[in-house]
Structures are given as structure tokens and as C-alpha cells.
N, CA, C and O atoms as a GROMACS GRO file, in nm:
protein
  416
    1UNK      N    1   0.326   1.291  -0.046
    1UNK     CA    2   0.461   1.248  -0.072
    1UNK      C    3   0.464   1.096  -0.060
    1UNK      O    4   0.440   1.031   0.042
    2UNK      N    5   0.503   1.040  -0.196
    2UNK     CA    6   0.537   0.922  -0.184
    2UNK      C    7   0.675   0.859  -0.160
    2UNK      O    8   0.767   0.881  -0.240
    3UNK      N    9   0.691   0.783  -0.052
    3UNK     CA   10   0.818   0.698  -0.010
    3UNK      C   11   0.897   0.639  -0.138
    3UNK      O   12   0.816   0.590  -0.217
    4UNK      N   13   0.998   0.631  -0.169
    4UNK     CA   14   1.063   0.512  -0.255
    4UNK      C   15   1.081   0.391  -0.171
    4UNK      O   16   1.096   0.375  -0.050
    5UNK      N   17   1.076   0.322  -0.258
    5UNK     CA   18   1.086   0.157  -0.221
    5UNK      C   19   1.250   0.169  -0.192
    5UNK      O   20   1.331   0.236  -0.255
    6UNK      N   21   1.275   0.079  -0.070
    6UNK     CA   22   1.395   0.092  -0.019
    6UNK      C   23   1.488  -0.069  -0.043
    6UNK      O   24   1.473  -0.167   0.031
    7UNK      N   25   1.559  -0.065  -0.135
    7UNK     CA   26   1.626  -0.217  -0.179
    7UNK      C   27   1.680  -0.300  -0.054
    7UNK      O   28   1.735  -0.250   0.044
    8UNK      N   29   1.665  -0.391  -0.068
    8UNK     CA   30   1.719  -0.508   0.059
    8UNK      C   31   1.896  -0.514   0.014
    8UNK      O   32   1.941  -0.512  -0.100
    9UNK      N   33   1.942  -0.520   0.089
    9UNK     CA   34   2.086  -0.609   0.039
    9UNK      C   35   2.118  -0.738   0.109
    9UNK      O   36   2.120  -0.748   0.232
   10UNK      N   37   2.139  -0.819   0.041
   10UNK     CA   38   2.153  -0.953   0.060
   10UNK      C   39   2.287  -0.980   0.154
   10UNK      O   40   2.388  -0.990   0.084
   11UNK      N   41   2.301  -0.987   0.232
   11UNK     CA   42   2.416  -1.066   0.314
   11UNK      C   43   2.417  -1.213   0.338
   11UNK      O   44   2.334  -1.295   0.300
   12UNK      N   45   2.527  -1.234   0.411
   12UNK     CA   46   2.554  -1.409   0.473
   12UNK      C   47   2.501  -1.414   0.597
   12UNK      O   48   2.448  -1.512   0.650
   13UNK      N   49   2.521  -1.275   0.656
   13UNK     CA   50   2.479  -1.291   0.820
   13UNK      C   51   2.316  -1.262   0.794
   13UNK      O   52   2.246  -1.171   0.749
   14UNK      N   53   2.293  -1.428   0.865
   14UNK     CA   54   2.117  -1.414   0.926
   14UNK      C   55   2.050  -1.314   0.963
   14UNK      O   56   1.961  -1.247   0.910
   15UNK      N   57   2.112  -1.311   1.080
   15UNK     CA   58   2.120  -1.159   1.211
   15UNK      C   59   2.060  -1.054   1.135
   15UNK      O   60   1.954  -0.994   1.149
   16UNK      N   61   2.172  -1.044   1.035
   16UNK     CA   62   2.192  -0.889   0.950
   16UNK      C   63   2.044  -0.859   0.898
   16UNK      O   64   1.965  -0.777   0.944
   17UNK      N   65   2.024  -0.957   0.778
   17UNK     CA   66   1.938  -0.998   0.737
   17UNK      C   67   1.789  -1.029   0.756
   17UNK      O   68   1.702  -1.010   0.670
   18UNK      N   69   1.766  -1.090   0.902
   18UNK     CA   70   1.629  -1.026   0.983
   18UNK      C   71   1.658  -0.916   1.048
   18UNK      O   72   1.547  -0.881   1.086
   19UNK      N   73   1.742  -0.828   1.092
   19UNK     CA   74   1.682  -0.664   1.105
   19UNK      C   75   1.621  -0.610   1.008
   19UNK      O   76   1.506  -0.567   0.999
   20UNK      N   77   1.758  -0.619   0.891
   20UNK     CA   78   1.693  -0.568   0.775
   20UNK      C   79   1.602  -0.563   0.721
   20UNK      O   80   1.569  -0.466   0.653
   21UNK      N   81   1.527  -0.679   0.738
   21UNK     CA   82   1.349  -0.702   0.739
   21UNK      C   83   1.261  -0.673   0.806
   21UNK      O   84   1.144  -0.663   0.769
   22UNK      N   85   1.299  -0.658   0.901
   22UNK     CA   86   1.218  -0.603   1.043
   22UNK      C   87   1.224  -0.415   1.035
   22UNK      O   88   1.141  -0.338   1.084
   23UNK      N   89   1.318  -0.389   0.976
   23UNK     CA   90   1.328  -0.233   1.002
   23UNK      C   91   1.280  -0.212   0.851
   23UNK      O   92   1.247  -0.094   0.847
   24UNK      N   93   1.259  -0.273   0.715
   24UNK     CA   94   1.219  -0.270   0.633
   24UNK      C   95   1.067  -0.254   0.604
   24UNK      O   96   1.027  -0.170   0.523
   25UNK      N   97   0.961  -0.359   0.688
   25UNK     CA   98   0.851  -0.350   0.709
   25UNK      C   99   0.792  -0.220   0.788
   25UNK      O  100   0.686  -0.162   0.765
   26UNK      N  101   0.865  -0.197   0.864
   26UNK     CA  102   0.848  -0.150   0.966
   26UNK      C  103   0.836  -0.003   0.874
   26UNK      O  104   0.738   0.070   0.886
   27UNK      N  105   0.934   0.025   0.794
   27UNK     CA  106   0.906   0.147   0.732
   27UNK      C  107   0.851   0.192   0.635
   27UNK      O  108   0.852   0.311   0.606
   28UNK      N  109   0.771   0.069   0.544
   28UNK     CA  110   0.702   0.027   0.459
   28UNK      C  111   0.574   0.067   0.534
   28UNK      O  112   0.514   0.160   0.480
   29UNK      N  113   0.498  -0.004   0.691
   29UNK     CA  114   0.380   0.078   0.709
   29UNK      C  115   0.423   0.222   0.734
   29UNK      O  116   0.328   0.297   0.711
   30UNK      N  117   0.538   0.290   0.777
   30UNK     CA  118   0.500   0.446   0.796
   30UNK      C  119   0.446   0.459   0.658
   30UNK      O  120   0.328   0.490   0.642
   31UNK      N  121   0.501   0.443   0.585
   31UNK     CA  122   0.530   0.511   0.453
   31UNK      C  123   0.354   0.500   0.380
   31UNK      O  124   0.312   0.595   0.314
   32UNK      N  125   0.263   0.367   0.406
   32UNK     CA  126   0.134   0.384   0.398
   32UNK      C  127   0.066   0.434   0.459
   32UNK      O  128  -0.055   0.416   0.445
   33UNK      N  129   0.127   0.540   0.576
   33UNK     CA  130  -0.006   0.642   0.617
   33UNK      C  131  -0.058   0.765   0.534
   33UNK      O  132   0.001   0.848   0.466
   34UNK      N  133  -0.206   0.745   0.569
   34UNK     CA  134  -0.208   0.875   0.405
   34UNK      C  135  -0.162   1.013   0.471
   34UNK      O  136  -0.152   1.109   0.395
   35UNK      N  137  -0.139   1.026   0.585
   35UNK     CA  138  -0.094   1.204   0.670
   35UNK      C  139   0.033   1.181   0.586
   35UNK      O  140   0.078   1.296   0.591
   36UNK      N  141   0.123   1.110   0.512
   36UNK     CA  142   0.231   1.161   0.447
   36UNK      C  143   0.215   1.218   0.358
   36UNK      O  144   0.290   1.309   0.320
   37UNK      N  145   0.078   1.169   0.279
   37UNK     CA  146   0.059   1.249   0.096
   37UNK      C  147  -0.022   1.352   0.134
   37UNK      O  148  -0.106   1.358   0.044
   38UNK      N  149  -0.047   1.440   0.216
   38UNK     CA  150  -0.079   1.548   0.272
   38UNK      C  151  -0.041   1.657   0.203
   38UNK      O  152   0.056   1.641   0.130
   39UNK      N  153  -0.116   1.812   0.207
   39UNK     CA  154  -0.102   1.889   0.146
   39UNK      C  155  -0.107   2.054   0.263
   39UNK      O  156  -0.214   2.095   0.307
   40UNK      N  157  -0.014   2.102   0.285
   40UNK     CA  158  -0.061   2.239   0.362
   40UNK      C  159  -0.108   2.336   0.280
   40UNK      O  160  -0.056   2.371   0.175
   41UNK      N  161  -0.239   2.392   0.345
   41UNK     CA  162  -0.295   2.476   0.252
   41UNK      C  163  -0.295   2.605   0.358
   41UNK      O  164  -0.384   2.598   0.443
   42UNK      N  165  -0.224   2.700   0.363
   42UNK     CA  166  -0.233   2.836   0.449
   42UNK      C  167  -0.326   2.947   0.387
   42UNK      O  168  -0.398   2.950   0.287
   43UNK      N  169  -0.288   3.060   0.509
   43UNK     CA  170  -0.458   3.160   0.462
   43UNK      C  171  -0.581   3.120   0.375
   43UNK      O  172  -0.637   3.172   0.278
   44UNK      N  173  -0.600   3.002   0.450
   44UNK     CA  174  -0.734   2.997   0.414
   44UNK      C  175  -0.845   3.081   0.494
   44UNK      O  176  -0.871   3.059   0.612
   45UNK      N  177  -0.903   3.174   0.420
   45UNK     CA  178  -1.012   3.263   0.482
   45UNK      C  179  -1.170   3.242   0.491
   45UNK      O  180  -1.256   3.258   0.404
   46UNK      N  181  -1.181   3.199   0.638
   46UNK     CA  182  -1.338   3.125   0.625
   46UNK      C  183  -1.443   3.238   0.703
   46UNK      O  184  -1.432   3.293   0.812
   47UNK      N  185  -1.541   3.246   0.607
   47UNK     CA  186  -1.622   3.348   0.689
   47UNK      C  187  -1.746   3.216   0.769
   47UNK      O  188  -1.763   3.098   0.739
   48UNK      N  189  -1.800   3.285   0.855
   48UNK     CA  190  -1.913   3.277   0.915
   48UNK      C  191  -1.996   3.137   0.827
   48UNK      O  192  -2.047   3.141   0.715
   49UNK      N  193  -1.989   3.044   0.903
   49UNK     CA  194  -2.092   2.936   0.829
   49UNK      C  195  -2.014   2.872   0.721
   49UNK      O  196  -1.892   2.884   0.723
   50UNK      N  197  -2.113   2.759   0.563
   50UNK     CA  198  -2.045   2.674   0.527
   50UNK      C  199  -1.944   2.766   0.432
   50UNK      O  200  -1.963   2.873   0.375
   51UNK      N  201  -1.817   2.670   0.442
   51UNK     CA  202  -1.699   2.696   0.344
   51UNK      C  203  -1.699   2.594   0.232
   51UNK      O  204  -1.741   2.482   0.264
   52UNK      N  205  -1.660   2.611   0.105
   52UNK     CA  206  -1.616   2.501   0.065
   52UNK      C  207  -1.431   2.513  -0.006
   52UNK      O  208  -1.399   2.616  -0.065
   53UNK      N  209  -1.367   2.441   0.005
   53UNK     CA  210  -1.237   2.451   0.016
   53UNK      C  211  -1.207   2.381  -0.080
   53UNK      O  212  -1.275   2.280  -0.093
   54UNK      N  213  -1.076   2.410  -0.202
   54UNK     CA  214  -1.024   2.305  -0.306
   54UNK      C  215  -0.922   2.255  -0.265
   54UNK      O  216  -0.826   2.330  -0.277
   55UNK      N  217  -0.891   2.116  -0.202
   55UNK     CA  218  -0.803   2.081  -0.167
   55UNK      C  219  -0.671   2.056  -0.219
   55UNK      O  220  -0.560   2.074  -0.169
   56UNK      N  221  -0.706   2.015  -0.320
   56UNK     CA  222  -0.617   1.945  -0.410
   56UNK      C  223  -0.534   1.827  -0.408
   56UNK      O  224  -0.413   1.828  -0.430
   57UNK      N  225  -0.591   1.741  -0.384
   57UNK     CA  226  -0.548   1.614  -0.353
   57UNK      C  227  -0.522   1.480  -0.485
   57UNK      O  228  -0.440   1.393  -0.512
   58UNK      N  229  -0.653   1.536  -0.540
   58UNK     CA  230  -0.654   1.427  -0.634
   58UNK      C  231  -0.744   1.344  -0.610
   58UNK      O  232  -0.780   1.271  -0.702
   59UNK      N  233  -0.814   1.331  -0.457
   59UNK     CA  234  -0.855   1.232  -0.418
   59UNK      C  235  -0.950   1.265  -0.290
   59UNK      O  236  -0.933   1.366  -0.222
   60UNK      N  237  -1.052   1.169  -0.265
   60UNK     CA  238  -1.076   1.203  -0.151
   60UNK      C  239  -0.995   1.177  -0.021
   60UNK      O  240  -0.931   1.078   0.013
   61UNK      N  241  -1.026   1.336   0.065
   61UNK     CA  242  -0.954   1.349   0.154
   61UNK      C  243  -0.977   1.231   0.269
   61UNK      O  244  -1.078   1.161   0.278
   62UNK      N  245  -0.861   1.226   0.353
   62UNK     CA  246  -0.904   1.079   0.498
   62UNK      C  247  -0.905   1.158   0.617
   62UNK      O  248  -0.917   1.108   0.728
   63UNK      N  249  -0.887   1.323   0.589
   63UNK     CA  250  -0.871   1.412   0.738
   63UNK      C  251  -0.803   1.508   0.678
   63UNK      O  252  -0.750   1.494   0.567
   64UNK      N  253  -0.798   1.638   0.767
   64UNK     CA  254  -0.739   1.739   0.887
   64UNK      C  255  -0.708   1.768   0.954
   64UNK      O  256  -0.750   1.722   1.060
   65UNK      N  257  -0.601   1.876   0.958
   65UNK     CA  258  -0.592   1.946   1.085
   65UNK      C  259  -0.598   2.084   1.068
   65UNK      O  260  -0.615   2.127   0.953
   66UNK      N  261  -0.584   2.189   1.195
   66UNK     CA  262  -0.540   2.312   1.194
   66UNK      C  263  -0.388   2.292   1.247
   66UNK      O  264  -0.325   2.221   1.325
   67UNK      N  265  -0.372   2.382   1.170
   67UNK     CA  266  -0.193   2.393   1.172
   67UNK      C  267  -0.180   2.530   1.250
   67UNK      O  268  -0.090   2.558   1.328
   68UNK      N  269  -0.275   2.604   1.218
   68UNK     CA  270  -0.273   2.766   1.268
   68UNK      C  271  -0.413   2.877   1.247
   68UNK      O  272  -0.461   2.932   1.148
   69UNK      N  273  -0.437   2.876   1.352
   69UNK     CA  274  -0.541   2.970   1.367
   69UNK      C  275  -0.508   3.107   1.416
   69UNK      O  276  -0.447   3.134   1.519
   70UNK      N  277  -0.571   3.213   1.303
   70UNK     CA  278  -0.587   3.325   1.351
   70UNK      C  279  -0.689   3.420   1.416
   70UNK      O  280  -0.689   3.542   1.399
   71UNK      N  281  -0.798   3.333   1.515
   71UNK     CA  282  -0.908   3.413   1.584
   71UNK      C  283  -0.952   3.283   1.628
   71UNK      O  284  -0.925   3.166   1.604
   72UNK      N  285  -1.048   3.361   1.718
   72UNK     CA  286  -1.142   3.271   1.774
   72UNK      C  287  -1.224   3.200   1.698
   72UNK      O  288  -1.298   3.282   1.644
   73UNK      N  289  -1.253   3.093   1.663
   73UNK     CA  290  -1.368   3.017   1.619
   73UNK      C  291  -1.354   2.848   1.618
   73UNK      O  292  -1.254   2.777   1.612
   74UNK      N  293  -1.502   2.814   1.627
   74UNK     CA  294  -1.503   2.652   1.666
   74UNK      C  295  -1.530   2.616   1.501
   74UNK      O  296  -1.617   2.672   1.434
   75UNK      N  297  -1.425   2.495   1.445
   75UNK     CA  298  -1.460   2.456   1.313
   75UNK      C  299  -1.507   2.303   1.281
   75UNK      O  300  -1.433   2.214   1.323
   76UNK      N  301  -1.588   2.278   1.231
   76UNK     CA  302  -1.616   2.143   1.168
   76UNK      C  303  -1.641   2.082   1.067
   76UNK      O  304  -1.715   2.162   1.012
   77UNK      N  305  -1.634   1.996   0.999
   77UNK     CA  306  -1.609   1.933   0.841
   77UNK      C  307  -1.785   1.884   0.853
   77UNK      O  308  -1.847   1.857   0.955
   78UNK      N  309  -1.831   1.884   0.718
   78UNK     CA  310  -1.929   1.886   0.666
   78UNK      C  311  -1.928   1.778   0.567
   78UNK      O  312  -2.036   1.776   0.509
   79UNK      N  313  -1.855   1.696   0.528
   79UNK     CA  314  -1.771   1.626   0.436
   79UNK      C  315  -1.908   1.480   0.428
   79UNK      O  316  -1.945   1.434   0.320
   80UNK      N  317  -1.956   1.436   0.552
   80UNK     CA  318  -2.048   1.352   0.543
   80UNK      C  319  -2.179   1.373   0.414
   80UNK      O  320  -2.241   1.274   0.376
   81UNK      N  321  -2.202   1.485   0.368
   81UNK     CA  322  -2.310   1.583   0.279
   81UNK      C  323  -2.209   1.626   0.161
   81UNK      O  324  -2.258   1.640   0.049
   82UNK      N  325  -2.097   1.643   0.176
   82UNK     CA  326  -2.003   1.705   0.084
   82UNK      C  327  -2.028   1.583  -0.060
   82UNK      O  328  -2.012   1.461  -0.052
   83UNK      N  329  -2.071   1.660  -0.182
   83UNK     CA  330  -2.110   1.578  -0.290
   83UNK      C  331  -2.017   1.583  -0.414
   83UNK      O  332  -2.035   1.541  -0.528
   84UNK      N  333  -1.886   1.662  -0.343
   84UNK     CA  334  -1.784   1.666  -0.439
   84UNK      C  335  -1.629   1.674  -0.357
   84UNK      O  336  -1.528   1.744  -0.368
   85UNK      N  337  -1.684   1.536  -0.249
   85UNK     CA  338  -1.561   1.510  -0.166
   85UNK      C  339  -1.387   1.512  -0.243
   85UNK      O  340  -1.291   1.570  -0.190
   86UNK      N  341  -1.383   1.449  -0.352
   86UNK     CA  342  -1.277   1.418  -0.408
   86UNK      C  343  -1.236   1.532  -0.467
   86UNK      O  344  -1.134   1.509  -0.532
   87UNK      N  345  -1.278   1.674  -0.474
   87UNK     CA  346  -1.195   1.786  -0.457
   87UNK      C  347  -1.202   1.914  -0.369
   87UNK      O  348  -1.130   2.014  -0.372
   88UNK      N  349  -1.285   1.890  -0.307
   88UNK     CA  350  -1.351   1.981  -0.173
   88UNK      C  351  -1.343   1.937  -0.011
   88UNK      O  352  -1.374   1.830   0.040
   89UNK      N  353  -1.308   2.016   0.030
   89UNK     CA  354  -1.366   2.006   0.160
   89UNK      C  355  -1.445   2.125   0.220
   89UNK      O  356  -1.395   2.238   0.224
   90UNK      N  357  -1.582   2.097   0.271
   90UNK     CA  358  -1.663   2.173   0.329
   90UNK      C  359  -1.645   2.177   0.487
   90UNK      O  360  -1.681   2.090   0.566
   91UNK      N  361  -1.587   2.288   0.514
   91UNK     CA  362  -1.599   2.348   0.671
   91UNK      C  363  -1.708   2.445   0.695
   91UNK      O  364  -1.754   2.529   0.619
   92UNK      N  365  -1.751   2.403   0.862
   92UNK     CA  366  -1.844   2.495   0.890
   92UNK      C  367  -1.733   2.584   1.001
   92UNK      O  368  -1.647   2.530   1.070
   93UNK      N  369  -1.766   2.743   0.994
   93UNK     CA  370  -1.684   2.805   1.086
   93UNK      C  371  -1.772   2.873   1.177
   93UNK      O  372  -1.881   2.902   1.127
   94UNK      N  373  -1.753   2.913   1.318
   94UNK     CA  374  -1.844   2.999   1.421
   94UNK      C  375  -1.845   3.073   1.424
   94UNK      O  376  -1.926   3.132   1.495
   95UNK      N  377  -1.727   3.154   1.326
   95UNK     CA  378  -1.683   3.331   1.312
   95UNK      C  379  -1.616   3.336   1.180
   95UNK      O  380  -1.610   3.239   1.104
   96UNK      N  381  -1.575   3.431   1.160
   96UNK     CA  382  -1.462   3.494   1.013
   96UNK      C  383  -1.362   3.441   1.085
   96UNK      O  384  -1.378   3.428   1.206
   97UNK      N  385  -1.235   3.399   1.018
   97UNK     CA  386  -1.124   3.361   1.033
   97UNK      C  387  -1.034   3.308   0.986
   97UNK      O  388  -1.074   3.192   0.981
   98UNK      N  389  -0.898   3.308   0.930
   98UNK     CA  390  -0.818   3.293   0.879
   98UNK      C  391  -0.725   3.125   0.921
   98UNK      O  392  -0.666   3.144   1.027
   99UNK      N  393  -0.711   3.044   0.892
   99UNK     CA  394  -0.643   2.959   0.904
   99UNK      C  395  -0.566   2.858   0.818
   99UNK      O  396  -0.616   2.826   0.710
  100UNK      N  397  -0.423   2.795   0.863
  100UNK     CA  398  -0.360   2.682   0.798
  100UNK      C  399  -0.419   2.528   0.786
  100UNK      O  400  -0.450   2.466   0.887
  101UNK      N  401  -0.428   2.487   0.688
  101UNK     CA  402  -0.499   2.370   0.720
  101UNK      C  403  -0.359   2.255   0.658
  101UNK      O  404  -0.272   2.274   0.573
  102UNK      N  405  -0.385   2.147   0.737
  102UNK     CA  406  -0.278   2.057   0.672
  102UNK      C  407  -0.410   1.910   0.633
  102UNK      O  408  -0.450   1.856   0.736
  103UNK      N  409  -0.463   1.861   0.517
  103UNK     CA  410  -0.534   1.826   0.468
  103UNK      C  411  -0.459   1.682   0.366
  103UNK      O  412  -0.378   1.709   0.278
  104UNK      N  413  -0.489   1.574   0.388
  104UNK     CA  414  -0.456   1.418   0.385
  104UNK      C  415  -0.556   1.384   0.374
  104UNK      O  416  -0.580   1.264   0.367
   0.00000   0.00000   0.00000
């Protein structure tokens, strides 16, 4: 999700005028973190060992998370070897298991 650009309005008062800039910038960097153009991807079903996952981003991914796990298992990205980063992500899983991924 991309932010819209948020218009300044010009006043007389100074004051006014540096908040407005100050709370302007200020929301200009949220708005460049890439966890906003993020994508939730649910039931994703990973068996035992490597996964490879279509993210759909467009792009290569900058991270993960789990949003929701359904079982036991320890997971880790493979992405360093991953040779088709910009639409995949490769997880390794410790068991079968079902999970939400939120993927930026």
C-alpha cells in the first residue's frame, strides 16, 4: 500500500507552518517503510523441509513474519540461495504445518 502525498497548506502563521512540516516529514518516513506494501498470505501449507512460496510482490521481498501458526514447527528463510527471489520465497520448515505469513 502506497501512501498519497499529503498537500501542505500555506498559512501566515510561522508556528502553523513548521508543525505542518514537522508532522509532514514525519509521515512521509512512515509511509517509506516497505512493512506497508506488504502482502498477507494465509494457509500457507508447508510440509517438512524446503518450501518455495509465490509471494507476489512484484519485487524482491525485505522480510517476514508469522502472523499465525497452526502446529509446532521451527521456520527459516532460505532466500540467501533463493535464485528467483523477486517472486519466491523459500522456507525451510521442521514439521508439516499450516501458516499466515505477512510478507514485505
Amino acid at each position: 500500500m502506497k501512501l498519497r502525498a499529503i498537500p501542505s497548506v500555506n498559512t501566515s502563521d510561522p508556528v502553523i507552518n513548521r508543525v505542518q512540516d514537522n508532522l509532514l516529514a514525519g509521515l512521509k518516513a512512515i509511509g517509506q517503510s516497505p512493512i506497508l506494501g506488504g502482502s498477507l498470505l494465509t494457509g500457507v501449507i508447508l510440509a517438512s523441509g524446503d518450501n518455495t512460496i509465490r509471494h507476489g510482490l512484484g519485487s524482491v521481498l525485505s522480510g517476514w513474519m508469522v502472523v499465525r501458526q497452526r502446529g509446532a514447527a521451527t521456520l527459516y528463510d532460505k532466500q540467501d540461495s533463493n535464485t528467483i527471489p523477486a517472486s519466491t520465497l523459500v522456507l525451510n520448515s521442521s514439521a508439516a504445518v499450516t501458516v499466515d505469513l505477512y510478507v514485505f
